[in-house]
N, C-alpha and C positions, 0 to 999 in steps of 0.2 A: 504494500500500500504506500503511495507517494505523500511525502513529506507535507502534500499543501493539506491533509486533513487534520493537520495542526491548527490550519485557521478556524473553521470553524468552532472546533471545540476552546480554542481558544479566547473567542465572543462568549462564551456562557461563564467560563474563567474569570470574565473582566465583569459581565451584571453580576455574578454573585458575590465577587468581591465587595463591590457597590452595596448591593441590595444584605449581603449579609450583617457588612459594617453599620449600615442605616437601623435595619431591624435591631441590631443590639445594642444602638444607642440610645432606640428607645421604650426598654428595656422589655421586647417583642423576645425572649431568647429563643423560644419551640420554632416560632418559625423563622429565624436567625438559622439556628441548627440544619432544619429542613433545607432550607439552600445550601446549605454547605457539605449536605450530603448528597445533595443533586449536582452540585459542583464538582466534587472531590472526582470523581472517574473523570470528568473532562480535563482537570487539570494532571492526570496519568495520560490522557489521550495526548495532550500536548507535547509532553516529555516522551511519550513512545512514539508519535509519530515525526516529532520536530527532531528529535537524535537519532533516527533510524535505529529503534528499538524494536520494531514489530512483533518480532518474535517471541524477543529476551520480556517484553512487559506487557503480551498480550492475556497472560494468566492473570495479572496484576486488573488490568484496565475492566475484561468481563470480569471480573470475583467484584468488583467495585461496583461497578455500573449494575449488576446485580442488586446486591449485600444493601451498600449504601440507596441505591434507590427506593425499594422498600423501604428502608428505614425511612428515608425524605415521604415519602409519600404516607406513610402512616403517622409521620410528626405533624404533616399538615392535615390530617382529620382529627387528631388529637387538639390541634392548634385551634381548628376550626370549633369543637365542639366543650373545649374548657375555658372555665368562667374564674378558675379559683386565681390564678396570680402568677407571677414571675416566683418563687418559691417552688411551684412544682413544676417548673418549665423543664429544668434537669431532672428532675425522675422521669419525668415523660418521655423527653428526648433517650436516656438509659432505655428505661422499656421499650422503645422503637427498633432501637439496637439490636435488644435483646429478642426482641417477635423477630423481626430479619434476620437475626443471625439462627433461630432456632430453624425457621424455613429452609435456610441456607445450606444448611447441614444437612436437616432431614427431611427436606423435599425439594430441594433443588428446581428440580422440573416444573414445580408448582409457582416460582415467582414468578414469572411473564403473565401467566393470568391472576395470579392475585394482584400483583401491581397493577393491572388494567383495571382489578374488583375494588382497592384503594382507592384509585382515581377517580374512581366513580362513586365511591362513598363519600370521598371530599366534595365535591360537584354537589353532587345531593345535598350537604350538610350546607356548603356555601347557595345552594339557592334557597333553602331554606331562611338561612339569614337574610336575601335579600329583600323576602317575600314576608318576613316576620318583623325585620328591623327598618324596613327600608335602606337598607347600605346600597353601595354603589356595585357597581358589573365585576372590580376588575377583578376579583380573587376568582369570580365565578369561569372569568373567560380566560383566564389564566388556566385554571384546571381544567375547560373545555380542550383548550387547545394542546396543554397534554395530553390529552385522554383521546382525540382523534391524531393526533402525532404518531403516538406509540401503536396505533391500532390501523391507520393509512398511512403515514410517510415512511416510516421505519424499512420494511419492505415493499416499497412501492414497485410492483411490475411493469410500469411505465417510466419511472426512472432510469439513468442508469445507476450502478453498483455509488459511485458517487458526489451524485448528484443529489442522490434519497441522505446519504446520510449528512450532507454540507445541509438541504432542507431541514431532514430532522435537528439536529446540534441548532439550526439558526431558528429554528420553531420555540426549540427548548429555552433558548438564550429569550424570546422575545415572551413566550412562557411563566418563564422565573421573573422575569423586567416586571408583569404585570399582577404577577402574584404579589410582590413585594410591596407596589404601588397601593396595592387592594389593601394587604395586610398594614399597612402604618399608616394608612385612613380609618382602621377599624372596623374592616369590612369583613373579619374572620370570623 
């Protein structure tokens, strides 16, 4: 795989740096953490494919993009659906870990649809709020467009090999941009 699939991954690198620093400043940490677990594989994507690594750090890159994405994904239904405070924002974040890592291990085959059944359980919980609090779109469309990303861009047969994924990575990047937007208006 050619070095230029550094760039895109590298655009999701730079909003969650953004979006992560923002969220924890104020004092948002659940879904602070959430980006930085949807972050963390693209920033291995970087390093494996900007040092021509592919090989050497392709175990690294999926175990991440796996592991950590559940985890991101279940801190933002978490995030979504608790009222108590920044005190349990790290047991929560723990426990996300801990559900992903346990799938991880002993179901492996099962994250790609449980992640797409997270995705959708966020969605749901953010329309909920939008429909009960009056909040704004963006968390809602933030989680729509991951949840059609991962389900049509990802393997697109109309793409080619990479094109689908420079799309996906720039979906994700604009994604996470609008998750973060949503979430420090209050919109979780």
């Amino acid at each position: 795989m050619p070095a230029h699939y550094a760039l895109s991954d590298a655009v999701i690198v730079l909003v969650v740096s953004y979006a992560a620093v923002a969220l924890s400043r104020e004092r948002l940490l659940l879904p602070a953490f959430a980006m930085v677990c949807l972050g963390t594989p693209a920033a291995f994507g970087v390093v494996r494919f900007g040092a021509g690594l592919q090989r050497e750090l392709l175990p690294l890159h999926a175990g991440a993009s796996q592991l950590l994405g559940l985890a991101g994904a279940v801190a933002l239904v978490m995030a979504g659906v608790q009222r108590i405070g920044v005190r349990t924002d790290m047991l929560l974040a723990t426990a996300s870990l801990i559900v992903a890592g346990v799938v991880f291990v002993l179901a492996s085959n099962f994250i790609a649809p449980l992640f797409v059944l997270v995705l959708a359980l966020a969605l749901c919980v953010a329309l909920l709020r939008v429909k009960r609090a009056g909040s704004g779109w963006s968390t809602s469309a933030g989680l729509a467009v991951l949840l059609v990303n991962a389900l049509v861009i990802r393997r697109a047969p109309w793409l080619t090999e990479a094109n689908a994924w420079h799309a996906y990575h720039l979906l994700i990047a604009l994604a996470l941009a609008m998750l973060a937007k949503g979430m420090r208006r209050g919109e979780r």
